[in-house]
RODOKE-339111 format. One line per 8 residues: their letters; for each residue x negated, y, z of N, C-alpha, C. Coordinates in Angstrom, 3 decimals. Atoms other than C-alpha are relative to their C-alpha. Example, Ala and Ser with C-alpha at 12.3 -4.5 7.8 and 13.67 -1.06 7.14 Angstrom:
<pts>
AS) -0.890/-1.190/0.000/-12.300/-4.500/7.800/-0.900/1.200/0.000; 0.820/-1.190/-0.060/-13.670/-1.060/7.140/0.770/1.090/0.730
</pts>
This chain:
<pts>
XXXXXXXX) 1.026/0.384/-0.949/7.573/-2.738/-43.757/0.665/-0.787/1.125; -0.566/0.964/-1.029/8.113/-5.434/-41.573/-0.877/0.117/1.484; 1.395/0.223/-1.142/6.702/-5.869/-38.014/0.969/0.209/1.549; -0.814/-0.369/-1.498/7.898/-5.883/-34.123/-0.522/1.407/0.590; 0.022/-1.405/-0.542/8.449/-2.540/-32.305/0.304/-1.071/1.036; -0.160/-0.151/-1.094/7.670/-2.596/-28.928/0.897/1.269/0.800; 0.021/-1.389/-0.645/9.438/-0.528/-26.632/-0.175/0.296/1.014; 0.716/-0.537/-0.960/8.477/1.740/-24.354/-0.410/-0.806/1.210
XXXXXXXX) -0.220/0.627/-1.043/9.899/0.333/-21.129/-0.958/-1.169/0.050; 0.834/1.356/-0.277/8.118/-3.426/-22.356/-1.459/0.820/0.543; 1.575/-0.456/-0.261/4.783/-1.217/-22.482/-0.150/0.660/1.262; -0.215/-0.263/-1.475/5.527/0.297/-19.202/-0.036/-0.860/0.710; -0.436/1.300/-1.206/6.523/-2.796/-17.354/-1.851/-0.753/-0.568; 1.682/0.843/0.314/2.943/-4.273/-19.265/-1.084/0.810/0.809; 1.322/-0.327/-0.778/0.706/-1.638/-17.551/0.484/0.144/1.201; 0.129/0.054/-1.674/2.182/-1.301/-14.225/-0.282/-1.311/0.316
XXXXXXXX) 0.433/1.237/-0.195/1.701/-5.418/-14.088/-1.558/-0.113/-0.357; 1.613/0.165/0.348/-1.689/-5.029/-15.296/-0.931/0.919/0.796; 0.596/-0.740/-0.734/-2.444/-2.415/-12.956/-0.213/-0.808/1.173; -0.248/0.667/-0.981/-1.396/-4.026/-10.425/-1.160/-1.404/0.337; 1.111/1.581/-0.310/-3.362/-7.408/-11.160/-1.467/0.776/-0.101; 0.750/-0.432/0.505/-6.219/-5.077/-12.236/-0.749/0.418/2.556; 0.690/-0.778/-1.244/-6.537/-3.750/-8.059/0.294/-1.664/0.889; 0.292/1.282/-0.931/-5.697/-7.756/-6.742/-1.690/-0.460/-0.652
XXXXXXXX) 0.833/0.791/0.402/-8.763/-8.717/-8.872/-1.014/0.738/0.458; 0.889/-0.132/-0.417/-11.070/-6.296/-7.732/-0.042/-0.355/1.580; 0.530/0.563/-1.462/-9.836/-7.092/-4.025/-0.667/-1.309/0.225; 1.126/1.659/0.023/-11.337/-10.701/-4.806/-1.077/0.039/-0.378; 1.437/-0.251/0.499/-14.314/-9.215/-6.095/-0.746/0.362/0.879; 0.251/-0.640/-1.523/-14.913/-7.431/-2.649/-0.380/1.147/-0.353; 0.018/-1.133/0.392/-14.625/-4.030/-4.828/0.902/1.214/0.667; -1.701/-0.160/-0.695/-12.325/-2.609/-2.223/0.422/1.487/-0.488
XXXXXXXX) -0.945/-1.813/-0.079/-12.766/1.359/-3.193/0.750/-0.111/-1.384; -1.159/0.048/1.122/-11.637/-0.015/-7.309/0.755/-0.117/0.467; -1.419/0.868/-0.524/-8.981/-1.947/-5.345/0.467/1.011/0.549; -0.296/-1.073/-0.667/-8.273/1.207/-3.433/0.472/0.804/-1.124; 0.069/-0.681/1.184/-8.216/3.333/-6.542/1.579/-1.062/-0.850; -0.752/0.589/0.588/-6.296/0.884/-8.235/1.434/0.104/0.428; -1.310/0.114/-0.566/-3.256/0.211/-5.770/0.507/1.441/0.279; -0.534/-1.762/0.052/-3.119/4.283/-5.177/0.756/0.488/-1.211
XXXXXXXX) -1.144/-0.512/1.100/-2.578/4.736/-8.655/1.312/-0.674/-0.131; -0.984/1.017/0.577/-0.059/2.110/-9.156/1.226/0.923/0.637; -1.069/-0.631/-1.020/2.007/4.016/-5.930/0.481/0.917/-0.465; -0.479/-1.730/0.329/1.844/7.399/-7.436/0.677/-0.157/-1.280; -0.641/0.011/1.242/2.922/6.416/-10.926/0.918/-0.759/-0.103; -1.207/0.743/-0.268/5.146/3.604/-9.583/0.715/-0.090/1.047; -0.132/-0.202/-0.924/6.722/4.673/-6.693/1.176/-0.990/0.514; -1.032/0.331/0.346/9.576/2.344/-7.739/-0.209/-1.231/-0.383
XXXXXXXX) 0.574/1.400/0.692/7.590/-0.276/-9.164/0.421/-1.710/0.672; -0.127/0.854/-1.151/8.635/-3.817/-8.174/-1.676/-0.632/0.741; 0.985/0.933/-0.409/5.065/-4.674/-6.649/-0.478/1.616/0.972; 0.566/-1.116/-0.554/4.847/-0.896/-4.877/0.064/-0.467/1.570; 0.373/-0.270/-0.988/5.497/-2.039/-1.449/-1.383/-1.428/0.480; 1.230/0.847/-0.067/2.224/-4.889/-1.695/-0.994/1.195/-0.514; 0.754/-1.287/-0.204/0.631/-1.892/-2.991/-0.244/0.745/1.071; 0.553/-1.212/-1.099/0.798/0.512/-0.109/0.250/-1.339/1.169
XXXXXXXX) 0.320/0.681/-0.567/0.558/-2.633/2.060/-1.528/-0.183/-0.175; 1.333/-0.380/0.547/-3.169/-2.830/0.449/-0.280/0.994/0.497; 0.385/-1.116/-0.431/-3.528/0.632/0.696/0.224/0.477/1.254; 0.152/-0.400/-1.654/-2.665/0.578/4.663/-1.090/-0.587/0.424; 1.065/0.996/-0.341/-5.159/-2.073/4.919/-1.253/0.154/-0.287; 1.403/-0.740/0.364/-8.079/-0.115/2.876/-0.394/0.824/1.406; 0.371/-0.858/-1.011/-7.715/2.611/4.864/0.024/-0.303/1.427; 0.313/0.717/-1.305/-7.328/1.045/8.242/-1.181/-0.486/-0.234
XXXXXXXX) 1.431/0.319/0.162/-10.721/-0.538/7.543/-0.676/0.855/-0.106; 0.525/-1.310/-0.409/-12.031/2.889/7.009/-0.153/0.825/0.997; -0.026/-1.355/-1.473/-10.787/4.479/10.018/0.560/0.721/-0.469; -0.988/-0.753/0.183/-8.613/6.409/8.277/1.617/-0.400/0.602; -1.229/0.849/-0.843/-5.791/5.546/10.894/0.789/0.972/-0.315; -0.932/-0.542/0.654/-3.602/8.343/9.863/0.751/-0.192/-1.484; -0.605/0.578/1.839/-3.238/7.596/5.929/0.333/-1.419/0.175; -0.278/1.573/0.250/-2.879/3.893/7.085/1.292/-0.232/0.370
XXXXXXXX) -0.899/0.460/-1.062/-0.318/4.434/9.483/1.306/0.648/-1.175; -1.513/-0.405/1.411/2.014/6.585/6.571/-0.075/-1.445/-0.754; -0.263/0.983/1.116/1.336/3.892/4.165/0.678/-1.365/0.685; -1.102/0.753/-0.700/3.147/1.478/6.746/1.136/0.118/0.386; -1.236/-0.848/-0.100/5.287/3.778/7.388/1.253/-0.268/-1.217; -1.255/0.006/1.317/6.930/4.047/3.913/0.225/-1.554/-0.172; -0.743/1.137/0.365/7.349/0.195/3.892/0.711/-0.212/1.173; -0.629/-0.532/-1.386/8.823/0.362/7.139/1.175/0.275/-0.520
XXXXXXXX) -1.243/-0.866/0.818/11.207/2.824/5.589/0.743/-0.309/-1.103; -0.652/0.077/1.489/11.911/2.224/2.275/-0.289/-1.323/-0.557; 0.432/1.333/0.438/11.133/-1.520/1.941/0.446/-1.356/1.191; -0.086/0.569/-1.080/13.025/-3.334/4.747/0.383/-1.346/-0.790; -0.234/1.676/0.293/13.589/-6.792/2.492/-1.427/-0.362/-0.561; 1.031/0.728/0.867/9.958/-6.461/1.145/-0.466/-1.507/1.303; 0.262/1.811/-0.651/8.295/-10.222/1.908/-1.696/0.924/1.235; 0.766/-0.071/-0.198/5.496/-8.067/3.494/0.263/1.295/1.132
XXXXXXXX) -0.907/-1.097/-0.491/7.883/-5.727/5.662/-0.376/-0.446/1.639; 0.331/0.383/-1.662/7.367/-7.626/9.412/-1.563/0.492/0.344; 1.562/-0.019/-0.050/3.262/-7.924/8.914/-0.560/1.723/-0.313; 0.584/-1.386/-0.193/3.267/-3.888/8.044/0.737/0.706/1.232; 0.555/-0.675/-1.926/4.999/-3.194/11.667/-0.303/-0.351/0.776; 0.582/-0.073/-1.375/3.037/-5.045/13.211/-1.578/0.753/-0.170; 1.136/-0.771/0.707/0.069/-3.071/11.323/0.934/1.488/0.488; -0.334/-1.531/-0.778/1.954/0.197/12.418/-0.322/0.228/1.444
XXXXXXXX) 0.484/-0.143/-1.159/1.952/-0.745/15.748/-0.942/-0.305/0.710; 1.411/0.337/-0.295/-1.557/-1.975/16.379/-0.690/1.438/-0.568; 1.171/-1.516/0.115/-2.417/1.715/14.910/0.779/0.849/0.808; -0.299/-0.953/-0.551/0.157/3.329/16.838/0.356/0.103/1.762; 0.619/0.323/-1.446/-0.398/1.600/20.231/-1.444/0.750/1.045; 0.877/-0.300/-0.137/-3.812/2.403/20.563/-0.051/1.268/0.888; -0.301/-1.713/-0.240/-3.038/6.125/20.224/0.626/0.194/1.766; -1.136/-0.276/-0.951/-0.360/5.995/22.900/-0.533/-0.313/1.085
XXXXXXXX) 0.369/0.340/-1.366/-2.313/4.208/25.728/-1.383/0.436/0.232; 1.253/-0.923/-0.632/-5.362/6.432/25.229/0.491/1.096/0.869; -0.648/-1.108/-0.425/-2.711/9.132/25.731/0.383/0.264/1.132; -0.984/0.412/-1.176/-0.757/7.487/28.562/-0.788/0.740/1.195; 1.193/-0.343/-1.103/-3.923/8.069/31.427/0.113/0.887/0.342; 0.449/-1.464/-0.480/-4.711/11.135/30.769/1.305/0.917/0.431; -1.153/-0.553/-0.152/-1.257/12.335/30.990/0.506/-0.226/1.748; 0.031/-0.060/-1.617/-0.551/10.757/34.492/-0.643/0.203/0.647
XX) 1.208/-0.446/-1.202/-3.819/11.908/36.372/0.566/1.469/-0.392; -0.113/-1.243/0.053/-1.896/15.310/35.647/1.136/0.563/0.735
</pts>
């Protein structure tokens, strides 16, 4: 029997790339919770992946649009951290600190009238 074997790894590297395009295409669709859904999974199953820190760049940017300013501000966080050559590494602190400004000069006030 003749025939090509794939292996694993190719079929691995085929669905994390297809995942991946699978959560840019619904963000052009203006599907943002697939696109949400989408780039989450990609994080959790590719934590390693080369396209994970445009992933949780996405996924700071869902949830910041939600108001979920805590889950946005981790997911900037870890590129922050663990992604200091990604191409998308400046534009998530200044997305950290536009969520973690805010906080600080609601805080500031009330703290000195005390």
């Amino acid at each position: 029997m003749t025939g090509t074997t794939v292996s694993s790894r190719a079929v691995t590297e085929a669905i994390r790339y297809l995942l991946f395009e699978l959560a840019e295409s619904f963000e052009q669709q203006k599907k943002s919770d697939m696109a949400y859904l989408a780039c989450r999974n990609y994080v959790l199953r590719y934590p390693s992946g080369k396209r994970a820190d445009s992933a949780l760049f996405a996924l700071g940017n869902f949830l910041s649009e939600r108001g979920e300013r805590e889950k946005a501000k981790r997911a900037f966080m870890q590129i922050v951290l663990f992604y200091p050559y990604s191409n998308v590494y400046e534009e998530a602190k200044q997305r950290l600190d536009q969520i973690v400004r805010p906080a600080e000069s609601v805080e500031g006030p009330a703290e000195e009238s005390r």
